[in-house]
Each structure stands twice: as C-alpha cells, then as structure tokens.
C-alpha positions as CSV (number, residue, x, y, z in Angstrom):
1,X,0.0,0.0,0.0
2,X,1.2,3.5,-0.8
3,X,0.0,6.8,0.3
4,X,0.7,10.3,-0.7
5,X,-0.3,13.1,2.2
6,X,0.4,16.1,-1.0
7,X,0.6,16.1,-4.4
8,X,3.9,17.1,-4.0
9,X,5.2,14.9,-1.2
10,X,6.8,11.4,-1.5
11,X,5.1,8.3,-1.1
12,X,5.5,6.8,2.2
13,X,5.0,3.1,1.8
14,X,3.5,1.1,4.6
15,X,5.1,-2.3,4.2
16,X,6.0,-3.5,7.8
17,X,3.5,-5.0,9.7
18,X,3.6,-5.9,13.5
19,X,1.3,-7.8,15.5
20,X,0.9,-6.7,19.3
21,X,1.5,-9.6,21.3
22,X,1.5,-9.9,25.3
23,X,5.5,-9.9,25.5
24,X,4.7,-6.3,23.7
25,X,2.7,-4.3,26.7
26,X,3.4,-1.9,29.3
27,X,2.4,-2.2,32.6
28,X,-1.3,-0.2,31.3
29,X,-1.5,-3.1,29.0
30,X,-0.9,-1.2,26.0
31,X,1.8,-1.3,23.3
32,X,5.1,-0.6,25.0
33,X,6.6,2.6,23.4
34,X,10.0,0.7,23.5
35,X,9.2,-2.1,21.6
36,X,7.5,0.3,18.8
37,X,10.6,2.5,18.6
38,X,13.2,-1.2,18.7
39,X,11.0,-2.0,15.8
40,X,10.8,1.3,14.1
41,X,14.0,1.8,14.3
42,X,14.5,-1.8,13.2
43,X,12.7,-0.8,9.8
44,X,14.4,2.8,9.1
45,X,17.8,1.2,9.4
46,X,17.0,-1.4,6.7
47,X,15.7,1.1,4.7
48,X,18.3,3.3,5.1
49,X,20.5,0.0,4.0
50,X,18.3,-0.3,0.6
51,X,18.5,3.5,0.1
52,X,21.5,4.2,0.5
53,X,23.4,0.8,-0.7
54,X,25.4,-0.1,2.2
55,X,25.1,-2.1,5.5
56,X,27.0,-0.2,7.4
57,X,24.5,2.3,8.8
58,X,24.2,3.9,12.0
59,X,21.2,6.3,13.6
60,X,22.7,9.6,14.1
61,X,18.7,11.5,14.9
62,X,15.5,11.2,16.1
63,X,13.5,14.3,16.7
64,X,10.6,14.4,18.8
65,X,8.5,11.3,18.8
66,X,4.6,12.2,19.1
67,X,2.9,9.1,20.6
68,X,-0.8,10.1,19.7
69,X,-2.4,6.7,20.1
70,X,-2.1,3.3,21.6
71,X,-2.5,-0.2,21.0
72,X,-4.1,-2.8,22.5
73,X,-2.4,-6.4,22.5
74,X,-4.1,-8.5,18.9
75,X,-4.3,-5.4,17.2
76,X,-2.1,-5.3,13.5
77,X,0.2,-2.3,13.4
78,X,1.8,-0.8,10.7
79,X,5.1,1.1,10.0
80,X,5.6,4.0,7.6
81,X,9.0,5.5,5.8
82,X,9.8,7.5,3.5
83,X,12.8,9.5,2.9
84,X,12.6,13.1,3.0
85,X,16.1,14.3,2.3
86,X,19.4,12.7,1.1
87,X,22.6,14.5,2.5
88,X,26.4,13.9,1.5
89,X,26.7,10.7,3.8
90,X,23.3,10.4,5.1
91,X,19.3,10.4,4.7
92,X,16.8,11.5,6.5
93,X,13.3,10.4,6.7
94,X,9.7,10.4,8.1
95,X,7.9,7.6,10.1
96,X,4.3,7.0,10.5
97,X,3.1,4.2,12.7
98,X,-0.5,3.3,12.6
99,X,-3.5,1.0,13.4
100,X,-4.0,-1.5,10.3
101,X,-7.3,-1.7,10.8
102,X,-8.9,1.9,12.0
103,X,-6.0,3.6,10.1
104,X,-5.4,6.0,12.9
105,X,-2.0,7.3,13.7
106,X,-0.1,5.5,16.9
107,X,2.7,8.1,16.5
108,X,4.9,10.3,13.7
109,X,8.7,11.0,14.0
110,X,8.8,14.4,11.5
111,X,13.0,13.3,10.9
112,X,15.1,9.9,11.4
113,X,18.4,10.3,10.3
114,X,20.9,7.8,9.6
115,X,24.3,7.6,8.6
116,X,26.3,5.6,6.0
117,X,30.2,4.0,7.5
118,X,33.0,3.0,5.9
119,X,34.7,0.1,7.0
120,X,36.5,2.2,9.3
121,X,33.3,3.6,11.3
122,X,34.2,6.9,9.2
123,X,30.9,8.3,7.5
124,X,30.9,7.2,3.8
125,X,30.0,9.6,0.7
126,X,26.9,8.1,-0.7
127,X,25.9,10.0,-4.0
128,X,22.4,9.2,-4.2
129,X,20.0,11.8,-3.8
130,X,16.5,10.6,-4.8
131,X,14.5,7.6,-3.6
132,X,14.9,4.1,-5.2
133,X,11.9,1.2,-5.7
134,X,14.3,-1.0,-7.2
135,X,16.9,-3.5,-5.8
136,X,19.5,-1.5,-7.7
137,X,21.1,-0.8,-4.1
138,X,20.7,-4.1,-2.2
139,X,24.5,-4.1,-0.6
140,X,27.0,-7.0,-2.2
141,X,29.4,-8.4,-0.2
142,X,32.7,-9.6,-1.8
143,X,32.2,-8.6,-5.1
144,X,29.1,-11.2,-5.2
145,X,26.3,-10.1,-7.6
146,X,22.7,-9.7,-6.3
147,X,20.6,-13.0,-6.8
148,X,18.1,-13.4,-8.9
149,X,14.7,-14.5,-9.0
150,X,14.2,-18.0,-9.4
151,X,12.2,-19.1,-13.1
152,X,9.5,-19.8,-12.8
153,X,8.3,-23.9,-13.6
C-alpha cells in the first residue's frame, strides 16, 4: 500500500506489519513505546540500507516522537518510511506508525536520520540523492552479484 499526504510529497509506503503480542505491553497493557521505537528503528535502518546501498548504517537522529495513540495487545500495526532528504553521507526520513485496521496514527517522528560508515566507522559519501523502488542498491558483499529470481516452472 502506498499513500501520498500532497501532491507534491513522497510516497510513504507502509510495508511492515507488527502484531501486538502480550510480550509487547506496558504495565497499562498497552503497546510498549519501547518495543514500537526497537521495531521502528529496526525498519528505518533497513531502509536506510536499501536507500542508500550499504550495510553499514548507523542512527545519528531522532527528533521528537509524538505518541498520539495506543495499541491494545491482537491489534495489526503498521510502519511508515519515506525518505525526505538525502545528504552527502546520510538520509533522513519520516515515520508514520498506525493501526492497520482503523487507520489512525499511533505516533509520527517528523525526521530519522541515519548515517552511512566505511569500514573504518568513518561516514561514507553516498551519491544518491533521490528515492529508489528498485533492488538497484541491495549491498553485495565480496564482489558477489545480487541473486536473482528463481524461473519460474
């Protein structure tokens, strides 16, 4: 599923879906805000990975995290991204976490920024500057080209 919130703005695609479980709740028996931020920030660093083509990625930012909903244990979550800005060595995007079902926000974070490394824990020029769909940036390791789909029989 994609959404767009302006004609102008990026699609944020809302592929990751969680399901509250009791190992998930707080002591109100609601979703535990540190389990939604483990798996958020879970999610923003692979697609920070697939955005930006390499593995080595770290979480340099999160601005202010506006919890505007809860959830109840059995209730289907979902998790937004999109990315917003690419700089020299980083990107920076926007998470939306919401209710599968009702479709109402659980929280926003306006900017997530992470950090491409070399090998050396040194931040690592990038070049991209736009959004990929494709697998164009799936990281290789060793020189080993990206797999391909099986034929199909």
């Amino acid at each position: 599923m994609a959404e767009q919130t302006a004609p102008d703005a990026p699609v944020m695609n809302f592929y990751t879906r969680r399901w509250v479980r009791p190992e998930d709740l707080n002591a109100n028996g609601t979703l535990f805000g540190g389990s939604l931020l483990r798996w958020i920030d879970e999610e923003a660093a692979i697609y920070a990975i697939l955005q930006l083509g390499n593995e080595r990625v770290v979480t340099k930012y999160m601005s202010e995290i506006d919890f505007v909903s809860s959830a109840w244990e059995g209730d289907l979550i979902e998790l937004g991204l999109v990315a917003t800005h690419f700089g020299r060595t980083s990107m920076t995007m926007r998470c939306e976490v919401r209710n599968m079902i009702t479709r109402d926000s659980i929280l926003t974070i306006n900017k997530i920024v992470f950090v491409g490394l070399d090998e050396h824990g040194s931040p690592l020029e990038h070049g991209y500057s736009s959004i990929t769909y494709d697998r164009d940036r799936i990281p290789r390791r060793h020189g080993s080209p990206i797999p391909q789909a099986r034929p199909e029989r």
